[in-house]
DSSP file (Angstrom, degrees, kcal/mol; ACC not computed):
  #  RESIDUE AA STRUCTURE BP1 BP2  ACC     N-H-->O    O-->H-N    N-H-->O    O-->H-N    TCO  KAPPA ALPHA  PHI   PSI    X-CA   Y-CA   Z-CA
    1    1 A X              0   0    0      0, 0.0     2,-0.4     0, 0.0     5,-0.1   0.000 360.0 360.0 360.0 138.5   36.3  -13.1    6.9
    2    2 A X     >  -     0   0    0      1,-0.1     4,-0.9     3,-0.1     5,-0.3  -0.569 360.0-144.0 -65.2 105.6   37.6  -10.7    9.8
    3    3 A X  H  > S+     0   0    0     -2,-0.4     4,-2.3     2,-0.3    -1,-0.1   0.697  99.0  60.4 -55.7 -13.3   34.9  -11.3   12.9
    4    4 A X  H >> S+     0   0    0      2,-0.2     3,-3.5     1,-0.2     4,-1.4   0.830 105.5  48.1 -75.0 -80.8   35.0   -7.9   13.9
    5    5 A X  H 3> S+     0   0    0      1,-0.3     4,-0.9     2,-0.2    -2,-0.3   0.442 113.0  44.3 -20.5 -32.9   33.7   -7.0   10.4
    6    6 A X  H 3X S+     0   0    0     -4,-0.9     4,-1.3     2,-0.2    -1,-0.3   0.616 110.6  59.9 -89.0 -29.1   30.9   -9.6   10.4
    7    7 A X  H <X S+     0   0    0     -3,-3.5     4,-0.7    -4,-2.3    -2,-0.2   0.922 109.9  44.3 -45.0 -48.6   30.3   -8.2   14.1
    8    8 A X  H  X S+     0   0    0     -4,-1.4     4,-2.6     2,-0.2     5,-0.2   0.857 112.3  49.1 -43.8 -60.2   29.8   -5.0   12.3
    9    9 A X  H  < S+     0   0    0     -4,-0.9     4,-0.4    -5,-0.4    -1,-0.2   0.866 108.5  49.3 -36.0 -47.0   27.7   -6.1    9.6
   10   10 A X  H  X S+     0   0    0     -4,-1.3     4,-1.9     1,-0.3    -1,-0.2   0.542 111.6  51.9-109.3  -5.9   25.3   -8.0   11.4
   11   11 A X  H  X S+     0   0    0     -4,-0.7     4,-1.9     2,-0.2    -1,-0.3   0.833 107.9  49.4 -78.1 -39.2   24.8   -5.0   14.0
   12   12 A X  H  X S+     0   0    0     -4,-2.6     4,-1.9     2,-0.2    -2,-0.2   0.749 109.6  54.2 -75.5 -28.1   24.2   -2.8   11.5
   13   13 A X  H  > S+     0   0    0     -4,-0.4     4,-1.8    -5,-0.2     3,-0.3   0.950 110.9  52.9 -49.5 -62.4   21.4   -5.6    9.9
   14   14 A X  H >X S+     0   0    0     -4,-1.9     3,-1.5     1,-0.2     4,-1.0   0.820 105.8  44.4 -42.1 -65.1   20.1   -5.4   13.1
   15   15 A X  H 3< S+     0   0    0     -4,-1.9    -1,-0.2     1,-0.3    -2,-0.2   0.658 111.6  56.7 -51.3 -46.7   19.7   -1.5   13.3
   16   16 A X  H >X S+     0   0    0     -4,-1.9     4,-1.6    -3,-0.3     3,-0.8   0.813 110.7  47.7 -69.8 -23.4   18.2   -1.4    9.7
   17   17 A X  H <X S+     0   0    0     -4,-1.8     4,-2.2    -3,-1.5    -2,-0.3   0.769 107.2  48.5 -73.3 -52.6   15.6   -3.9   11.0
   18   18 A X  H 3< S+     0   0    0     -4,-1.0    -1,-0.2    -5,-0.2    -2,-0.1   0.234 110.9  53.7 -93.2  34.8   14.6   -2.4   14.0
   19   19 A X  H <> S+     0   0    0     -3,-0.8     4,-1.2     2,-0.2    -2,-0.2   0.669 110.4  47.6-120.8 -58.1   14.2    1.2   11.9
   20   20 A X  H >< S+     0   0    0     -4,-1.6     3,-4.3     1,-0.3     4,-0.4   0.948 114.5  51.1 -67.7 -64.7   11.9   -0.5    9.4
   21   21 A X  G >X S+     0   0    0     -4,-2.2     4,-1.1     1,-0.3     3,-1.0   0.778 111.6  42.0 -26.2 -56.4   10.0   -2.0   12.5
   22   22 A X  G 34 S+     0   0    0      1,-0.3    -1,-0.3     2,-0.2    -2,-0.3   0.457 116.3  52.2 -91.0   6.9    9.5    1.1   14.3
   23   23 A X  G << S+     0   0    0     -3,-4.3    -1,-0.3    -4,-1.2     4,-0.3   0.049 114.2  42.6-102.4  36.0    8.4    3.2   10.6
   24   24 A X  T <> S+     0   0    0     -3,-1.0     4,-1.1    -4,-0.4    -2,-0.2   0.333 110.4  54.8-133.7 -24.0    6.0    0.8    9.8
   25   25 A X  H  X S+     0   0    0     -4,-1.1     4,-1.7    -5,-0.4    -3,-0.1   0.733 113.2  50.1 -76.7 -10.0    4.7    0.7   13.7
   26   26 A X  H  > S+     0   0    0     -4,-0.2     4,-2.6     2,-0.2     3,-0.2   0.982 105.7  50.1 -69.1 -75.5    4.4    4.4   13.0
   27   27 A X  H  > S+     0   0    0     -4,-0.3     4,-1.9     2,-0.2    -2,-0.2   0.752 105.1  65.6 -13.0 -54.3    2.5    4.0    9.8
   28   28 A X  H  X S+     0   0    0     -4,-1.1     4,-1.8     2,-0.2    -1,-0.2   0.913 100.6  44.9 -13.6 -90.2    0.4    1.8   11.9
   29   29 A X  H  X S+     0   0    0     -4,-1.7     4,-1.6    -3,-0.2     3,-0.4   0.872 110.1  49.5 -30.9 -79.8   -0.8    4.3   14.0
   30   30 A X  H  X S+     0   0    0     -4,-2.6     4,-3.5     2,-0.2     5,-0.2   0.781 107.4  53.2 -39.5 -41.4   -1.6    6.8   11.7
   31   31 A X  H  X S+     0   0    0     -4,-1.9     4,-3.4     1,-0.2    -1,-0.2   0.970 116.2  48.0 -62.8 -42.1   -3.7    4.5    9.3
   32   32 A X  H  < S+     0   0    0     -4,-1.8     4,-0.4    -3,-0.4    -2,-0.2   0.763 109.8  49.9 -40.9 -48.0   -5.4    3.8   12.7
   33   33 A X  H  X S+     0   0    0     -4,-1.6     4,-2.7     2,-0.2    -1,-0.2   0.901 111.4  50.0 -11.1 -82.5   -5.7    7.3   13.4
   34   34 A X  H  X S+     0   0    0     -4,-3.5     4,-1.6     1,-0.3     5,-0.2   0.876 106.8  49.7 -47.4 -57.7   -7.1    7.9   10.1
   35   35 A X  H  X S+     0   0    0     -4,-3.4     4,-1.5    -5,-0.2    -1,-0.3   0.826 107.5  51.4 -65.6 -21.7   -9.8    5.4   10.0
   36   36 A X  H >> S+     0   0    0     -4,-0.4     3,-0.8     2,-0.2     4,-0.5   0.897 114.7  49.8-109.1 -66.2  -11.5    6.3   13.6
   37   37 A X  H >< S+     0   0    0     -4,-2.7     3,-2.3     1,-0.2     4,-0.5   0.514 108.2  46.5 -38.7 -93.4  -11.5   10.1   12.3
   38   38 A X  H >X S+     0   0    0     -4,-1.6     4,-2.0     1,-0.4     3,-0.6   0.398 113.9  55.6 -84.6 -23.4  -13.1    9.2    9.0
   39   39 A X  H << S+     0   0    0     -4,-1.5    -1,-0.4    -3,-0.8     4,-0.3   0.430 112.7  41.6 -55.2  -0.5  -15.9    6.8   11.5
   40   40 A X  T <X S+     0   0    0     -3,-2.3     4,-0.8    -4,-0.5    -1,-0.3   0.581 111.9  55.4-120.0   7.7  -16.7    9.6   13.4
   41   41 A X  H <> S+     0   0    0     -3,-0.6     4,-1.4    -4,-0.5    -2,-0.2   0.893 118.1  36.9 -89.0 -45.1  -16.8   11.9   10.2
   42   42 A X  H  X S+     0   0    0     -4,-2.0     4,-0.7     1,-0.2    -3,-0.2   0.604 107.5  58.3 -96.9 -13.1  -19.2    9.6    8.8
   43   43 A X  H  4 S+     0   0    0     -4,-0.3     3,-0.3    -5,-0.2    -1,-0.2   0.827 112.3  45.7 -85.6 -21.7  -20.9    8.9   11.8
   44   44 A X  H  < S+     0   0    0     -4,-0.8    -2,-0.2     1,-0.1    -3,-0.2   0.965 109.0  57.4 -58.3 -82.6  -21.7   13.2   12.0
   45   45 A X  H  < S+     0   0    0     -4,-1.4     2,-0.3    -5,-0.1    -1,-0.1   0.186  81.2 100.1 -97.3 -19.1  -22.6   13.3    8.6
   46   46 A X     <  -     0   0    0     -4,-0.7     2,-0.7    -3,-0.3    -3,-0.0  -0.397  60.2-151.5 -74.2 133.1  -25.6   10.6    8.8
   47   47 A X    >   -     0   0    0     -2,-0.3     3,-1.2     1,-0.1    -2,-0.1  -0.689  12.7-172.9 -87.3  71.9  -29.0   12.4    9.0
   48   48 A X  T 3  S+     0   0    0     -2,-0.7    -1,-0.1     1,-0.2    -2,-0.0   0.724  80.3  69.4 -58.9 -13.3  -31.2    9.8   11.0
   49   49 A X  T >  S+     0   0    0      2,-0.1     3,-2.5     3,-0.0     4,-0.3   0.911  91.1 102.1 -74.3 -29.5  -34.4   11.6   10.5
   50   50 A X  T <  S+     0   0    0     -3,-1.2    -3,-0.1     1,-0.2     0, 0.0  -0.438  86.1   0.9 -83.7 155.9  -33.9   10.4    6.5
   51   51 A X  T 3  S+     0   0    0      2,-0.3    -1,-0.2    -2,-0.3     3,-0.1   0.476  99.2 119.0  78.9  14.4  -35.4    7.8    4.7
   52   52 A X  S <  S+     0   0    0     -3,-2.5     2,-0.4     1,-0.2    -2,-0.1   0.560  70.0  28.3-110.8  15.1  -37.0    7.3    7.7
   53   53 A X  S    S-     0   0    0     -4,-0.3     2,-0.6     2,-0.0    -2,-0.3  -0.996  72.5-149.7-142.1 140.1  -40.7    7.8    6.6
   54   54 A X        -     0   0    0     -2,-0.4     2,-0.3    -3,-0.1     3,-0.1  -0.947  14.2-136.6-123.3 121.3  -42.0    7.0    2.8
   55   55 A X        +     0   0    0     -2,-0.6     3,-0.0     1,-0.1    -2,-0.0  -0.504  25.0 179.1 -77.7 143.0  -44.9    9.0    1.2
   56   56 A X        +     0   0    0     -2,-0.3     2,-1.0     1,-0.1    -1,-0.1   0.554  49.3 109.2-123.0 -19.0  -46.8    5.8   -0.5
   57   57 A X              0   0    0      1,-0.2    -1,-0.1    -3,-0.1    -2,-0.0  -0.521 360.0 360.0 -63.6  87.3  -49.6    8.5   -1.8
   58   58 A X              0   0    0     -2,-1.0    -1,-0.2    -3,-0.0    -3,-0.0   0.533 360.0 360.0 -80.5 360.0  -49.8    9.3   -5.7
């Protein structure tokens, strides 16, 4: 096998490798993102004044 060609190859390995690295560090982020919105969505959305008294009287 021609070394230039396996020079080629294995650069081009490389390249695909450090593409999938950086869209999956991407991904990351965003799931990261996502999840600290939907904790502060859910932390708005809690009412503390319920449940926080029970009528015990029939």
């Amino acid at each position: 096998m021609d070394v230039a060609l396996l020079s080629i190859m294995m650069n081009q390995s490389q390249v695909k490798q450090q593409a999938n690295v950086s869209l999956l560090s991407k991904a990351i982020d965003q799931a990261e993102t996502q999840s600290t919105d939907m904790i502060k969505m859910l932390e708005q959305s809690v009412q503390s004044h319920l449940g926080s008294n029970i009528d015990i009287k029939g």
